[in-house]
C-alpha positions, 0 to 999 in steps of 0.5 A: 524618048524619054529615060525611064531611070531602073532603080531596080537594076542601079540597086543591083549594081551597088550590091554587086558593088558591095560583094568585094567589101563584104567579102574583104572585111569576112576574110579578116574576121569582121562580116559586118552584121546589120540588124532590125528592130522592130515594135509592134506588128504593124503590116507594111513594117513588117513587110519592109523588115522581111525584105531588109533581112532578104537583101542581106543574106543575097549579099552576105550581111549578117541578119538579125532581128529584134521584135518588141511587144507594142504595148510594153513600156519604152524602156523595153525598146531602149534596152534592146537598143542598148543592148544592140550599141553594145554588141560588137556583132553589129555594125549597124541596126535601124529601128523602123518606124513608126514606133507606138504612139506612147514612145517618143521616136525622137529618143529612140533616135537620140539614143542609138550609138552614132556609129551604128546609125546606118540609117543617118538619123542621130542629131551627131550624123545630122550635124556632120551632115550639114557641115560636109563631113557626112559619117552616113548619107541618109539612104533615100537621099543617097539612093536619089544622088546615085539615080542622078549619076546613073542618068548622067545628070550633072547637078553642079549650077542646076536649079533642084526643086525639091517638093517635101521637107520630111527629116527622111528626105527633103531636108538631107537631100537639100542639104547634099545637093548645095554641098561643095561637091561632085553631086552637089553644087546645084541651086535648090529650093524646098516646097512644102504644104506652105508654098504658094504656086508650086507649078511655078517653082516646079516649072523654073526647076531642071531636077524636080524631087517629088517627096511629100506623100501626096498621091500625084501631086505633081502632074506634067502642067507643073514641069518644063520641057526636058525637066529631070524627076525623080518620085519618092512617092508611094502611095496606095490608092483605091483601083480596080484590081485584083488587090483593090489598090494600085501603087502610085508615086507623087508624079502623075506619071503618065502626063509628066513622061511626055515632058520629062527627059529622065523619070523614075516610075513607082514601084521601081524607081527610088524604093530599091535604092533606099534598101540598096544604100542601107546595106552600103551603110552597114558595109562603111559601118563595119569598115570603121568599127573594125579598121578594115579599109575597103571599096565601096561603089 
């Protein structure tokens, strides 16, 4: 049989994780405090915003948000962001994405205080990354690094083809993967539109990691026998249903269920953690800013 890997219970775990932490840094005074920015009324931003401020207040986070005019200037959005690095409120704020096509987010990114990254974006978090000495696990990444342990899949020697070289998720996850570390030591190869006979590359792999936004593009012909998959996908197709869309991830899932030992489903599987890993950020984030030592999960 083959594991259907819950994000939605994994997620649950962490934030019961979290409680203590939460708890410890409220009692000396320092209820870390996370906060959300966002520019413009983009729908699906707004709905991504609402559930981040949901999650915080079930575990006792402190929510705060910012709204920005989306035709104003982008200095109005960096003063708001200069104005979050000042306050000593926040431990940790994202500013969601996409912004206006008239505000370069690589400046917004730049201009956010390191330590309050929580989402591991900033080229000063990136770097410290790559060289082993993370300050933040990006949150997908790490989200898809807690549903390998879940199912108990051990990473060190195996092959991991990771299809998506996003700087959200392909890049970050590879980069954690080949590290010297419990969840990492494994062989990983990165496809992306460019690579020539992805069902070979898929097919040679143990874990395969489907990022690349493209609806069902991996299907079971692309995967060996046993193979572990995990679908960052979402994506909303045209579907006779009462909505007119359905929600389905990169894998297709129904052919790649009879091949794969352990597969996450969309929705579900990797969407839950994401968010779970942003309140672990905010929570380490406090934790440093206010020398306050804690377990994390």
């Amino acid at each position: 049989m083959t594991e259907i890997i819950d994000g939605n219970a994994v997620a649950s775990e962490i934030r019961d994780g979290l409680t203590d932490a939460i708890e410890t840094l409220a009692d000396a005074g320092a209820r870390p405090g996370l906060a959300t920015v966002l520019m413009g009324d983009d729908p699906a931003s707004q709905t991504y915003v609402n559930m981040k401020q949901r999650d915080c207040e079930e575990v006792g986070i402190e929510s705060h948000h910012v709204d920005v005019d989306g035709d104003a200037p982008s200095e109005d959005l960096f003063d708001t962001i200069a104005g979050l690095n000042d306050d000593p409120e926040i431990h940790g704020y994202i500013v969601q994405a996409p912004v206006p096509d008239h505000v370069d987010y690589r400046d917004v990114i730049r201009r956010v205080d390191p330590t309050k990254d929580v989402d591991g974006f900033h080229p000063e978090n990136v770097g410290r990354l790559v060289a082993g000495d993370a300050r933040f696990r990006p949150c997908t990444p790490h989200g898809i690094q807690k549903l390998l342990e879940s199912a108990r899949v051990d990473t060190e020697g195996k092959d991991v083809t990771i299809v998506g070289r996003s700087d959200i998720v392909g890049k970050p996850l590879a980069n954690l993967l080949i590290q010297k570390a419990d969840d990492g030591n494994a062989t990983v190869t990165v496809c992306h539109s460019r690579t020539e006979d992805l069902g070979e590359k898929t097919r040679n792999a143990d874990v395969v990691v489907a990022a690349v936004g493209v609806p069902e593009l991996v299907d079971g012909s692309m995967l060996t026998e046993g193979t572990v998959v995990i679908d960052v996908g979402v994506n909303r197709v045209d579907a006779d249903t009462e909505k007119g869309y359905e929600l389905v991830g990169d894998v297709e899932f129904e052919s790649a269920e009879e091949k794969a030992s352990a597969i996450t489903p969309v929705p579900g599987g990797v969407g839950p953690m994401t968010r779970a890993m942003l309140l672990y950020n905010t929570v380490k984030a406090a934790s440093m800013q206010e020398d306050v030592t804690v377990d994390l999960p």
